[in-house]
C-alpha positions in Angstrom: -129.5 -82.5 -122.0 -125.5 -81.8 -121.8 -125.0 -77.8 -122.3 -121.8 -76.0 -122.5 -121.6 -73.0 -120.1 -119.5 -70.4 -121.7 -119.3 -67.7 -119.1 -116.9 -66.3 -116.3 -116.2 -68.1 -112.9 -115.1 -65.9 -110.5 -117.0 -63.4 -108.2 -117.6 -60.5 -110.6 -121.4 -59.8 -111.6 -121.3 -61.6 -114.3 -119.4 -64.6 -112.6 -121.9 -64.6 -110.4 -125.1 -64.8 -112.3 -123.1 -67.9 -114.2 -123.2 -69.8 -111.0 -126.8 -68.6 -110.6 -127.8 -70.1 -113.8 -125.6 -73.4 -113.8 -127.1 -74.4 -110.7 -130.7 -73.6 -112.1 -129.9 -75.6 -115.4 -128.7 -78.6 -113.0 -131.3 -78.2 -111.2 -133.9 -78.9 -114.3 -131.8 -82.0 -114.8 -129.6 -80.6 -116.9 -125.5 -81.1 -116.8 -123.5 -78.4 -117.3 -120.2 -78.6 -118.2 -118.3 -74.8 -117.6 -115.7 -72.9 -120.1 -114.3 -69.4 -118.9 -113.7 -67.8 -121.8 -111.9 -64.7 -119.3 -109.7 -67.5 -117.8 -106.3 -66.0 -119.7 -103.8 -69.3 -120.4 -101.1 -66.5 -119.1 -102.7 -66.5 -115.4 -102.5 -69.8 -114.7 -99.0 -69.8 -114.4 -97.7 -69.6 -111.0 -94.8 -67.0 -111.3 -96.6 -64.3 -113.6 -100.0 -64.9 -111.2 -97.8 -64.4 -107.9 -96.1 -61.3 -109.8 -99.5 -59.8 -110.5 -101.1 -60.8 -107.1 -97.7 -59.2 -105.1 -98.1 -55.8 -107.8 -101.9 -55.0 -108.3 -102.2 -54.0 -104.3 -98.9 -51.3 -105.0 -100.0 -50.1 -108.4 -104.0 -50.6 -109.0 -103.6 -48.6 -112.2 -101.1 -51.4 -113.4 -101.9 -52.8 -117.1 -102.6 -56.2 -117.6 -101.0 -57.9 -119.8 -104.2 -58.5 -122.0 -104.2 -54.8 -122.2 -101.2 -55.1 -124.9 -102.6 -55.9 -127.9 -100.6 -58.6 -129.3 -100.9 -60.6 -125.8 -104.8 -60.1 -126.5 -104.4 -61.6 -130.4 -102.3 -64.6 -129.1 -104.7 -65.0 -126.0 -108.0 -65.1 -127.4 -106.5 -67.2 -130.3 -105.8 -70.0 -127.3 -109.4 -69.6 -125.7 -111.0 -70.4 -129.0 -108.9 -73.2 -130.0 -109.6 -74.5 -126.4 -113.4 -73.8 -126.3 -113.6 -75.6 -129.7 -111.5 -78.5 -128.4 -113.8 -78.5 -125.6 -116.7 -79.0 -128.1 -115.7 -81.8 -129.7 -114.7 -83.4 -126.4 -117.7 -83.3 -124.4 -120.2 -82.8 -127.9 -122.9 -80.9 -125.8 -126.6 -80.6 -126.9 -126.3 -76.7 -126.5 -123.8 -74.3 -126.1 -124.6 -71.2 -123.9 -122.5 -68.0 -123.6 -122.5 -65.2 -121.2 -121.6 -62.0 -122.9 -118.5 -64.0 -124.5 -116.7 -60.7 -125.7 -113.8 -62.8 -126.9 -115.3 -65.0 -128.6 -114.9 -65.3 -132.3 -117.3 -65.1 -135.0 -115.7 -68.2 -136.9 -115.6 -70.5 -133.7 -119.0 -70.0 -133.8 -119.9 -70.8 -136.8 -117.7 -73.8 -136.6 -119.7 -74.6 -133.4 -123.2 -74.4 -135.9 -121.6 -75.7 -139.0 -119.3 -78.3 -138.4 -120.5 -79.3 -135.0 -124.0 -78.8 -136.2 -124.9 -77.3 -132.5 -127.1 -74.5 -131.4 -125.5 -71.7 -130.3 -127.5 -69.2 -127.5 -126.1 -65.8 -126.2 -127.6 -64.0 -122.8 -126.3 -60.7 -122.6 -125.9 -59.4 -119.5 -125.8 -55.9 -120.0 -128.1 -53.2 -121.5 -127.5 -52.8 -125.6 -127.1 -49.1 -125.2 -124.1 -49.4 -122.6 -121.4 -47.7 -124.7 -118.4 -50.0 -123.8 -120.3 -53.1 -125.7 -121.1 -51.2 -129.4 -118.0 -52.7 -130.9 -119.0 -56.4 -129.6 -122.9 -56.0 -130.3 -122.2 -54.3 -134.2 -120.4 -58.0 -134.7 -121.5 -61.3 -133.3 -125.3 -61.2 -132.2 -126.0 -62.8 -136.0 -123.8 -65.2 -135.8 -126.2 -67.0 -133.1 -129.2 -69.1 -133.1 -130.6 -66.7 -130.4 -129.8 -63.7 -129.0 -131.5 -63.1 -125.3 -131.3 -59.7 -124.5 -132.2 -58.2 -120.7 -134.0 -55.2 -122.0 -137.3 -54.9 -123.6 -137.4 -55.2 -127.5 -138.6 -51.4 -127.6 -134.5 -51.0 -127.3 -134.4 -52.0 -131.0 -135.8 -48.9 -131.9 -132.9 -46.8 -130.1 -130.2 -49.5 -131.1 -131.1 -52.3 -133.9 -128.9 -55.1 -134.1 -128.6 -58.0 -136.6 -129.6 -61.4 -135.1 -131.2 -65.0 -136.1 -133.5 -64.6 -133.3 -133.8 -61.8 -130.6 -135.7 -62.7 -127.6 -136.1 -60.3 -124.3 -134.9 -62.1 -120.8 -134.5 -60.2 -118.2 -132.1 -61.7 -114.8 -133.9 -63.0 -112.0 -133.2 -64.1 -108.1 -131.8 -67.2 -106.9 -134.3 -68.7 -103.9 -131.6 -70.3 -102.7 -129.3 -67.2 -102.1 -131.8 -64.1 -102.4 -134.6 -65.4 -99.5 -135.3 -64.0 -96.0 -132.5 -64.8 -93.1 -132.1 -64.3 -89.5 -129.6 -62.3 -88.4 -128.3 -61.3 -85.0 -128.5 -58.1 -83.4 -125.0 -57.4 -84.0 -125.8 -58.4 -88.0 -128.6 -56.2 -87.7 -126.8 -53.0 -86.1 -124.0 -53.3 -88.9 -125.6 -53.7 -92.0 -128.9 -52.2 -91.1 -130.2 -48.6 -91.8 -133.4 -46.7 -93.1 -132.1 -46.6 -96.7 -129.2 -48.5 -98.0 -128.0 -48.8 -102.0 -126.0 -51.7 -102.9 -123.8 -51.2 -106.0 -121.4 -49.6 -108.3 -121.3 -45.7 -107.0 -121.8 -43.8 -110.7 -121.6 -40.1 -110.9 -125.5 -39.9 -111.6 -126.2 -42.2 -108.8 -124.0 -40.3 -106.6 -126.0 -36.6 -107.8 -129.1 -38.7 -106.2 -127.3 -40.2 -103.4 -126.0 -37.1 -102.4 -129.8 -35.7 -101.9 -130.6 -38.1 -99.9 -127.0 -37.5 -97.1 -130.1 -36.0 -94.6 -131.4 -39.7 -94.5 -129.6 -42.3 -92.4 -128.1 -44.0 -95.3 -125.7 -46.6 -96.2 -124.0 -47.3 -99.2 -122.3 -50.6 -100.0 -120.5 -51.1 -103.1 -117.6 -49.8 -105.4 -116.8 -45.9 -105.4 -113.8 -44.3 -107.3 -114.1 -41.1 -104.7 -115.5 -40.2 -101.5 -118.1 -37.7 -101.6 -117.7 -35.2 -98.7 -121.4 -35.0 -98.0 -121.7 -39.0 -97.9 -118.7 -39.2 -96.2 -120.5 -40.7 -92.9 -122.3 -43.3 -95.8 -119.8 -45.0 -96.9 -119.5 -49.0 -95.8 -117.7 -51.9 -97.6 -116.6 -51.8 -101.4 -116.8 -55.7 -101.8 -120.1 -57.0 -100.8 -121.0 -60.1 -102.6 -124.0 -63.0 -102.6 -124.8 -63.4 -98.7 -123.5 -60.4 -97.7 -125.6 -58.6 -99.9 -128.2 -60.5 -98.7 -127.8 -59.6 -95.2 -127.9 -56.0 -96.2 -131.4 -56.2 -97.8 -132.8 -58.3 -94.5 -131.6 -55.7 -92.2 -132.6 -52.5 -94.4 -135.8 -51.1 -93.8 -135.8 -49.5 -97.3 -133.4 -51.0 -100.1 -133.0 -48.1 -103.1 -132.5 -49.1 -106.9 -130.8 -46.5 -109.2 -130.7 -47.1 -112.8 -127.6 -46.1 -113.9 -129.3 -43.9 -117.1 -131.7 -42.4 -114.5 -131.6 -38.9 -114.8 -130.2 -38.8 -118.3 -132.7 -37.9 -121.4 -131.7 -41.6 -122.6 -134.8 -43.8 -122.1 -134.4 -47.0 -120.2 -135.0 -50.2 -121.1 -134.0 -52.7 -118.5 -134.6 -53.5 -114.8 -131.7 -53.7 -112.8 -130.8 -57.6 -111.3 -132.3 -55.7 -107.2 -135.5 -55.6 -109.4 -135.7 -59.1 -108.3 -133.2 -59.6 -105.7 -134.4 -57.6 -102.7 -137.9 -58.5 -103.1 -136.9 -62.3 -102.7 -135.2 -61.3 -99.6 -138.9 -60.1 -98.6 -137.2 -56.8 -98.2 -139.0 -53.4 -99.4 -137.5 -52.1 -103.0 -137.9 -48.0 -103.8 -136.7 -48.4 -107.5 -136.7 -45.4 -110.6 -139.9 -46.2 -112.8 -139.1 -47.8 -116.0 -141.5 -49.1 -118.5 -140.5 -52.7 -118.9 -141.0 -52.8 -114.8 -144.9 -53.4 -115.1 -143.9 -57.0 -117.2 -143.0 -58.3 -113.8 -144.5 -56.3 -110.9 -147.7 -54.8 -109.8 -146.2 -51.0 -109.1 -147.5 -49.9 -105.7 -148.5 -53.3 -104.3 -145.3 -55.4 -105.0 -142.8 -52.4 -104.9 -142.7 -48.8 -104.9 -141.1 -46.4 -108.3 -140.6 -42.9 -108.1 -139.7 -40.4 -111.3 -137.2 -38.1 -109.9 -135.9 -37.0 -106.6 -138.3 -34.8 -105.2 -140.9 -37.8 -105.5 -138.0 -40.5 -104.2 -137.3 -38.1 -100.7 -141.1 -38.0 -100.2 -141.8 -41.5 -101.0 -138.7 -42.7 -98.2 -140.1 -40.2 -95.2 -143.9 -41.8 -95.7 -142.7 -45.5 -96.2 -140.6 -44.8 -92.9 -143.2 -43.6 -91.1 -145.2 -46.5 -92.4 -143.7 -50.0 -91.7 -147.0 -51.8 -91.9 -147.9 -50.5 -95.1 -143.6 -51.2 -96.3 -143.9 -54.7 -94.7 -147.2 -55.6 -96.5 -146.0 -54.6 -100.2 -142.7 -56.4 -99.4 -144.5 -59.6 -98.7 -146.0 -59.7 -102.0 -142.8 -58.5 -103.8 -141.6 -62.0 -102.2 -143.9 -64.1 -103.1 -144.0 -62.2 -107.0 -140.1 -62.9 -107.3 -140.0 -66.4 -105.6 -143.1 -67.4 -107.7 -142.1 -66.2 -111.4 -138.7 -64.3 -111.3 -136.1 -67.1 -110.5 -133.3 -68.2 -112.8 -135.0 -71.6 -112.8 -138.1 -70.1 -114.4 -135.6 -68.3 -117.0 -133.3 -71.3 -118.0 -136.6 -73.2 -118.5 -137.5 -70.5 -121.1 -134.1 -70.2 -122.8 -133.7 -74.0 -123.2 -137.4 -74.4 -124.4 -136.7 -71.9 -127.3 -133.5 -73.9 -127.9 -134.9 -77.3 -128.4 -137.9 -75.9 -130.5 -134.3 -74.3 -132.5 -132.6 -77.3 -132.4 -135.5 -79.6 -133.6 -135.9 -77.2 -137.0 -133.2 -76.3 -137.7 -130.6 -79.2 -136.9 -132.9 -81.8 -137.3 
């Protein structure tokens, strides 16, 4: 089957997970020909990319050019002609979009109607982030299916109109997310008793900040250096092996939602759900309901509820690195067994040819 990967290639999350899933779907079989629909016709020019590159270092603040409204009108009116273009070129079996923000509601119905081929969204993100209300009030119904990485309970909170709504959460990538040896040097820098990987929130920070007494780590983006974490504080731009490294040589990896703490309820798993167990590293992560749909809580990782229960749950799991080694060992085989992006392009692609089959003949 030919499938038209709509999604970002470059090194953010998002870019990421698209090479996670092309070489998944390539690896059922599948070839997969790639569109960046965040590739602006405006960067690939030479002068105005050197200009930007030479700029962004001086002034990070510095508006894009996209940020101008009628560069964004003239923009995303280029990336559609040129994803449709690229339809009717390559006439894939399936098209599959990432998020796809910029990505009109009449290209994809020309995609259905004209081209008469499905049209699948996975959406990265959890519906209730406020940044995506405008995009998720709009397009979802003008797919075949909508694949959303929270539980369908999220439809009570936040309803949104759609052919066909399925619940997929991200996975691991064996190939990436898997134990490694590292040397002693390796182990010295990016080991520590606890360590959080990612994007330093204000309510993560509030927990982080509890936990300064603990020899701690943190790796990943912060607008602000907390004077109490100030020791804590490693690399902003960790990515893929790095990361990797970091979970092998942590003796406790820590998840933080970032609704944890807030009165809203939470309805995803975060993508270290299923990245540091593959790494047969031990994950302390916030409960959340949808978490028993892929682990056994206790045996395959640990949850706590709020702080007080997190700072007692990290002194005994120190103290205890038989018991942390043995529950790590089953989170790897869990993840490696059932929660690969292999496993979840074999589902989205089933539910796509049962689509195609009925309603495209």
């Amino acid at each position: 089957m030919k499938i038209l990967l709509a999604a970002p290639q470059d090194t953010t999350v998002l870019g990421i997970i698209t090479g996670y899933c092309r070489v998944a779907m390539e690896g059922l079989g599948h070839s997969v020909v790639g569109f960046d629909f965040r590739l602006h016709p405006y960067s690939q020019n030479k002068l105005i990319s050197s200009l930007k590159a030479s700029l962004r270092p001086l002034f990070p603040r510095m508006p894009s050019p996209y940020d101008f409204s009628a560069v964004k009108s003239s923009t995303d009116k280029k990336i559609n002609r040129s994803l449709l273009n690229l339809v009717s070129q390559e006439r894939p079996d399936i098209v599959l979009v990432l998020c796809g923000e910029n990505i009109a509601a009449e290209t994809l119905e020309t995609i259905r109607g004209q081209f008469f081929i499905p049209v699948a969204n996975w959406f990265h993100d959890s519906l209730l982030v406020p940044s995506r209300r405008a995009f998720l009030s709009q397009l979802p119904q003008h797919y075949d299916y909508f694949f959303i990485i929270d539980s369908l309970d999220v439809l009570t909170q936040f309803p949104i109109q759609a052919r066909q709504i399925v619940s997929l959460a991200l996975a691991c990538d064996p190939n990436v997310h898997r134990p490694v040896s590292l040397s002693m040097q390796e182990r010295t820098f990016y080991g520590s008793d606890v360590a959080f990987v990612g994007t330093v929130t204000p309510e993560r920070e509030k927990v982080l900040e509890a936990l300064s007494g603990f020899n701690l780590k943190i790796w990943g983006k912060w607008q602000k250096k907390n004077n109490a974490l100030a020791r804590c504080y490693q690399k902003q731009d960790i990515y893929r092996e790095e990361t990797v490294k970091v979970y092998n040589a942590s003796k406790i990896v820590l998840d933080i939602h970032t609704l944890f703490g807030r009165e809203q309820a939470m309805y995803n798993v975060t993508p270290r759900v299923f990245e540091v167990p593959a790494c047969r590293a031990f994950l302390l992560t916030n409960k959340v309901a949808q978490l028993s749909d892929f682990y056994e809580e206790g045996q395959e990782l640990v949850t706590y509820q709020d702080i007080d229960e997190l700072k007692r749950l990290l002194r005994w799991y120190l103290d205890n690195p038989d018991e942390r080694a043995a529950i790590a060992e089953k989170g790897f085989k869990r993840a490696h067994q059932h929660h690969t992006y292999s496993s979840r392009m074999s589902l989205l692609l089933a539910k796509l040819a049962v689509s195609t089959k009925e309603t495209y003949g």
